[in-house]
N, C-alpha and C positions, 0 to 999 in steps of 0.2 A: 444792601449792595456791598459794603465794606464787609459785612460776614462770608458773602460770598464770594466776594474777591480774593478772603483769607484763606478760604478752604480751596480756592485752587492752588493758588502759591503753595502751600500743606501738601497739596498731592505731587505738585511736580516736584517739590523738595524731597518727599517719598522717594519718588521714580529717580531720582540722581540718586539716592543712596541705595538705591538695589545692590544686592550683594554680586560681587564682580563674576566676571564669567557668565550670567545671567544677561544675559542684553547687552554686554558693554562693547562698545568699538571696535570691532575689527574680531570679535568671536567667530569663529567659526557656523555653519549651518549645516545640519546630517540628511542628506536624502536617505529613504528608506525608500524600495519601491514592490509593490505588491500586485500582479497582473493575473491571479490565479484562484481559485476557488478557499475561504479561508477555512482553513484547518488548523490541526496541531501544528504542522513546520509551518504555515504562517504567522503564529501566535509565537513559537519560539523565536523566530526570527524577528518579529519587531520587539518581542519585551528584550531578546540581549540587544537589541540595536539602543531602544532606550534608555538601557544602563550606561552602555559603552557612549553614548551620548552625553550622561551626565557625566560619565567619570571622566571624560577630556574637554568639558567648560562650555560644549555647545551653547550657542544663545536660542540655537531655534532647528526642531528636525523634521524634516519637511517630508510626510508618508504619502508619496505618487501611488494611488490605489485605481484599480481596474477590475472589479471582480463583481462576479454573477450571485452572489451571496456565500454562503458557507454553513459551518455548524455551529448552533449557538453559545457550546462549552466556549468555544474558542475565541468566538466575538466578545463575549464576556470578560473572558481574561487579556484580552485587547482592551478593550473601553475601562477596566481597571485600572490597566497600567498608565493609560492616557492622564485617567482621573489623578492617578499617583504622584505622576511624575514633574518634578521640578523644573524641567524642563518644556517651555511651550510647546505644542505641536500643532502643526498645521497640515491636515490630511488636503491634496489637493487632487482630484479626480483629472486625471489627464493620461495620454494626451488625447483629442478629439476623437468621439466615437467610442472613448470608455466609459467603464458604468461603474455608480456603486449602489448596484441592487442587493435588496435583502439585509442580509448582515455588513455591507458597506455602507447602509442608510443611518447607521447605530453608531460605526466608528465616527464616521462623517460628523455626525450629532455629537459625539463625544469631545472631539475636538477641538483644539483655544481656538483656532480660525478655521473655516471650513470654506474650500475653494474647489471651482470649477472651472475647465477648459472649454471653451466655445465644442458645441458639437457634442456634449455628454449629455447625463441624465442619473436621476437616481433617482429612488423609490422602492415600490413594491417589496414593503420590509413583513409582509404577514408571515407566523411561525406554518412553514410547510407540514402538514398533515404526515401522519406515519403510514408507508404505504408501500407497493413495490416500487423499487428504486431502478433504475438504469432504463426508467419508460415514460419521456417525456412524454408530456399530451394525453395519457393516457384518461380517461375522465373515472372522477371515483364516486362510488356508490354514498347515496345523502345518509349522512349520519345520525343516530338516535341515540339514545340514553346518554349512559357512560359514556361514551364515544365522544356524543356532542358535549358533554359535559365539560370532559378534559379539553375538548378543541377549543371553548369557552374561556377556560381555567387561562389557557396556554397563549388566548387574543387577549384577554381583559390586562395579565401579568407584562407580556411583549409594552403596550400602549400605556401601561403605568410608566415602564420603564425607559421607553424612549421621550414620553412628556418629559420624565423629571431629567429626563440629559438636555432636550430643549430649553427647561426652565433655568438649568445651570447656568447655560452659555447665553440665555436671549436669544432664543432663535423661536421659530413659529411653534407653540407648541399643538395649534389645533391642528396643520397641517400634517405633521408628526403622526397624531393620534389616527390621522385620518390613512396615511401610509401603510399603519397597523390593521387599520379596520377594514378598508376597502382595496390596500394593495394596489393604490395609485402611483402615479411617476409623475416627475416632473422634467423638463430640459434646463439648463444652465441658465437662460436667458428669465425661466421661468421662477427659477429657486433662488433669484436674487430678487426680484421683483417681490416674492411674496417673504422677503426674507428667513429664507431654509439658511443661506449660507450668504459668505460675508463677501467675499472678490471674484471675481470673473479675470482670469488671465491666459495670455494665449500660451506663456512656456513659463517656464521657470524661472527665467532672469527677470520677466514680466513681474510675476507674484512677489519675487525681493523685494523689488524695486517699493512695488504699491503695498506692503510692509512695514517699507524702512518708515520708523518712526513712528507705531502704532502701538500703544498701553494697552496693556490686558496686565490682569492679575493672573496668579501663577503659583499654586501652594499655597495661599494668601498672603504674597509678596508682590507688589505692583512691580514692574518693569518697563521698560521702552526697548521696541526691536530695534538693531543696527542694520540693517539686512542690505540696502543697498551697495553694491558691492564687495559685499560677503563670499570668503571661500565655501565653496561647498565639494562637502567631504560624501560621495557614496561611498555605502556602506553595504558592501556587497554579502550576499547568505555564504556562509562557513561551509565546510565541509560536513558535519553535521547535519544542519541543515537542509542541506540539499539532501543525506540520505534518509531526512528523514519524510522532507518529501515524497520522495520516492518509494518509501515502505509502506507510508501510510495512504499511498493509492492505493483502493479496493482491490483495482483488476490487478494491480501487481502485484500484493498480499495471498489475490486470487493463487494466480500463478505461483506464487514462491510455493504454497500448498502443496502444491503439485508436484513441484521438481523436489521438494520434502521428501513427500512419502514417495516418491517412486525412485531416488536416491537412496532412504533406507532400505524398501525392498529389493533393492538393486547390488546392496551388501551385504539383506542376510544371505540371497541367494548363490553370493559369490563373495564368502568371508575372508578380508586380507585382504582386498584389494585396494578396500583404505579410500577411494576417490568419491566411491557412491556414498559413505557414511557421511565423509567430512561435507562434501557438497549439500548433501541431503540434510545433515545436522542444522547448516549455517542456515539455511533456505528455511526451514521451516521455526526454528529461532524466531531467524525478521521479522516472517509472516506473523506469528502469536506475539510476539513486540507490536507489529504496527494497530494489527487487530484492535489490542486490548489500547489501543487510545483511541476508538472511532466508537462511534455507537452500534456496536454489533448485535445481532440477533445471536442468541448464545444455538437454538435449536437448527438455523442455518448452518453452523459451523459444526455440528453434531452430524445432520446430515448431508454435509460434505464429506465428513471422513469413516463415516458408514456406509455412502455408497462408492469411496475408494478400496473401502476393505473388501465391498462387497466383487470390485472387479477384480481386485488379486486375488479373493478367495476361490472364484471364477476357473482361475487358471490349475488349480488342484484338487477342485470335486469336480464328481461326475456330473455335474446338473443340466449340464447340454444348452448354456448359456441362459437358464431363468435366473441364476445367479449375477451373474454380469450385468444383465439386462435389468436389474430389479437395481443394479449398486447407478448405475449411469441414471437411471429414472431419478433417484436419491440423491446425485450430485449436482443433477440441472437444479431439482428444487429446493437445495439447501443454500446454491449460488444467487438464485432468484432474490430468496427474504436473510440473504445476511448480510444487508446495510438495511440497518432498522432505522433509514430515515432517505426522505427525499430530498433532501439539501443537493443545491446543484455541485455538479461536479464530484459529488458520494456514490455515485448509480456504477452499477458492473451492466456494461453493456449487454442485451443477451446474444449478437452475434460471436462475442466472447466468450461467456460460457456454452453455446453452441459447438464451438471450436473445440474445447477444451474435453467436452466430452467425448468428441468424437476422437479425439488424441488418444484417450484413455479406452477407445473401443478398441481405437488400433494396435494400440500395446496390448491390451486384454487379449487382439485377434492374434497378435506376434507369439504372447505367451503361450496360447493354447496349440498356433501350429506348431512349434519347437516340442510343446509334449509330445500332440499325438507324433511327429515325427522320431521321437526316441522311443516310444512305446515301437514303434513298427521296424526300429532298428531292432540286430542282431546281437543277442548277448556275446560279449567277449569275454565273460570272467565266470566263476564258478564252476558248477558242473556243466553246466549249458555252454559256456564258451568251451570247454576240452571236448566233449565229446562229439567227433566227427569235425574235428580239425586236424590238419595233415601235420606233420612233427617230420622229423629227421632223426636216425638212430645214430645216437655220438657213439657206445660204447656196449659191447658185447660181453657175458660174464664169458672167461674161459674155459671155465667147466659146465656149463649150462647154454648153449648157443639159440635157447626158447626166452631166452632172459635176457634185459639191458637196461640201457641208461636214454631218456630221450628229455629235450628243453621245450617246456612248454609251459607258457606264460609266464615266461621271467623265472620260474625255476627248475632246478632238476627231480624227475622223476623216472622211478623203478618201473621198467613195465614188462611184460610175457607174450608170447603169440605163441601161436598153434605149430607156427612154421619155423624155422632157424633164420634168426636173425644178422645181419651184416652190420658193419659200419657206416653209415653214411648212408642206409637204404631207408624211403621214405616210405612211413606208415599212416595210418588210420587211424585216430584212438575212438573205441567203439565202447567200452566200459572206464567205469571207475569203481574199485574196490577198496577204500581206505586210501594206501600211498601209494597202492599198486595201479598201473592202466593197464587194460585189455586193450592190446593193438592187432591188427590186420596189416597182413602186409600187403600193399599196392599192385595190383597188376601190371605187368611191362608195359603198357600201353600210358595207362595214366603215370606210371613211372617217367616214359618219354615227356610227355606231356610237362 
């Protein structure tokens, strides 16, 4: 009994000597809050949030999580940073009626305290199957070999991995495995009961409260929270951040594509204008930026911009639109398989790319009536524009009055007729000889005229 009385006294003497800033009184606390499918910007935004946490003495940063799952680069480099950091964290799923499915089943797990708002749920962490994206519900064909092999590889590896984050923190770890394997759920009321997670609280000033005062280790440095009326600091996304949320939306990478190349072809067509290059440069930049951090189908992104080429090429052979119509076939289905993964909130709608092609029929349709429409216009230049365009005679030779001087198309030219020519009398030019024109002079009638 006296040994064991000693080894407590030991720990709380521990926890009074934690290193300052770390627990101590009147620390500060970081909200971080996540309500969105996790990606790259959500991964960059909690690991700077966690730095910037540590670097101003945070005691404790509290990650308000809402999400339908995500990709599992990104979860990963989440639940490292978790693991990492000096800093306690406590992800709390709020507020009622959010979720942390999937890859929030992982951080949840990863986390010093793991907390729930009355009215949530989490679970259903199984790795989603490689497959066409942007079609929920869709059901997929039963797997064999290789196929099932790797879908094996990729359930057995997930359920190692979220055991051993249970076994970290004490949390359930059969139930965990059972999330992996079966893609179960649970509600708040239920995930403390079978201990998934540590508090049930209805907001935020709630979870301080039932907090303040609570040891956990920490980097392996015991500490005690201060949290009870603790500042809390949000820590809102950067401007970075937010764009890079927004690049690394599929539909929007989608689209940047598009105003890309049809920006450049917008410049070679009409060189100097300077607006179609720059826009179309910057657009398609983002687009191969946000790309190259998603798990992309490299052959989707090939046949998006072979059946873009195929509809500009469209607009300058003769193919009577098999051209066109072969490039739009190629760009629905490079849109279809180029997110090489079903993670929620990764999928390109296909009323999206629906839309998108049919944009690109109508530009294709725009560029081809503009040709035939100059094909069926009237040459103005060359031989074909002078001859049998009407002139005016500026200037009569004085010793030759079958010879003069007439302006025609911007410059002066020598010309002859049959008849004697006047000043100012309007002719015909009916030949070209070299520099010389063959003119007709106008009959009085079309003279009046």
């Amino acid at each position: 009994m006296i040994a064991r009385g000693a080894r407590w006294w030991l720990l709380w003497l521990m926890l009074g000597l934690a290193p300052a800033g770390l627990g101590a009184p009147g620390a500060s606390v970081w909200l971080l809050s996540v309500d969105d499918a996790i990606g790259p910007a959500s991964a960059d935004y909690l690991l700077g949030g966690l730095e910037q946490a540590k670097a101003q003495g945070a005691q404790l940063v509290v990650i308000r999580l809402d999400t339908p799952g995500g990709l599992d680069s990104a979860m990963r480099q989440i639940v490292k940073a978790i693991l990492a950091s000096p800093v306690p964290v406590a992800t709390y799923v709020a507020p009622g009626g959010a979720r942390a499915a999937s890859a929030g089943t992982y951080i949840l797990y990863a986390s010093h305290v793991a907390a729930m708002a009355p009215g949530t749920n989490l679970g259903a962490a199984t790795p989603v199957q490689l497959g066409v994206p942007g079609m929920p519900g869709k059901e997929q064909k039963p797997m064999s070999g290789a196929d099932d092999t790797l879908a094996h590889k990729q359930i057995n590896d997930a359920a190692a991995y979220i055991r051993g984050l249970a076994q970290l923190r004490g949390r359930n770890a059969d139930w965990a495995e059972q999330a992996v394997r079966e893609a179960v759920s649970l509600s708040a009321s239920e995930a403390l009961r079978l201990k998934v997670i540590d508090q049930i609280a209805g907001d935020l000033p709630e979870l301080l409260r039932q907090l303040d005062g609570r040891a956990l280790v920490v980097a392996g440095q015991p500490l005690v929270l201060h949290t009870a009326g603790a500042t809390v600091i949000e820590h809102l996304p950067d401007w970075r951040t937010r764009l890079l949320s927004v690049i690394t939306n599929p539909s929007v990478a989608l689209i940047l594509i598009m105003i890309g190349v049809y920006g450049l072809l917008f410049e070679f067509i009409n060189p100097g204008s300077g607006a179609g290059g720059v826009i179309g440069g910057i657009s398609l930049l983002l687009a191969l930026y946000g790309l190259q951090m998603l798990p992309v189908n490299h052959a989707g992104v090939a046949l998006i911009l072979l059946g873009l080429a195929f509809m500009v090429a469209e607009a300058f052979l003769p193919s009577f639109g098999v051209v066109g119509f072969g490039g739009i076939i190629a760009f629905i289905a490079g849109a279809v398989i180029l997110m090489d993964t079903d993670a929620p909130g990764f999928g390109i709608p296909l009323a999206l790319i629906v839309t998108l092609a049919v944009v690109s029929a109508l530009l294709l349709g725009g560029l081809l009536g503009m040709a035939l429409k100059a094909r069926r216009r009237a040459l103005v230049s060359g031989d074909a524009g002078l001859v049998g365009s009407l002139v005016t005679v500026t200037q009569v030779q004085a010793d030759n009055p079958f010879c003069g001087s007439v302006q025609a198309q911007g410059e002066q030219w020598q010309v002859r007729c049959a008849t004697p020519l006047l000043p100012g009398q309007p002719v015909r030019i009916t030949a070209r000889h070299g520099v010389i024109l063959e003119v007709s002079a106008m009959p009085p009638t079309a003279q009046g005229e």
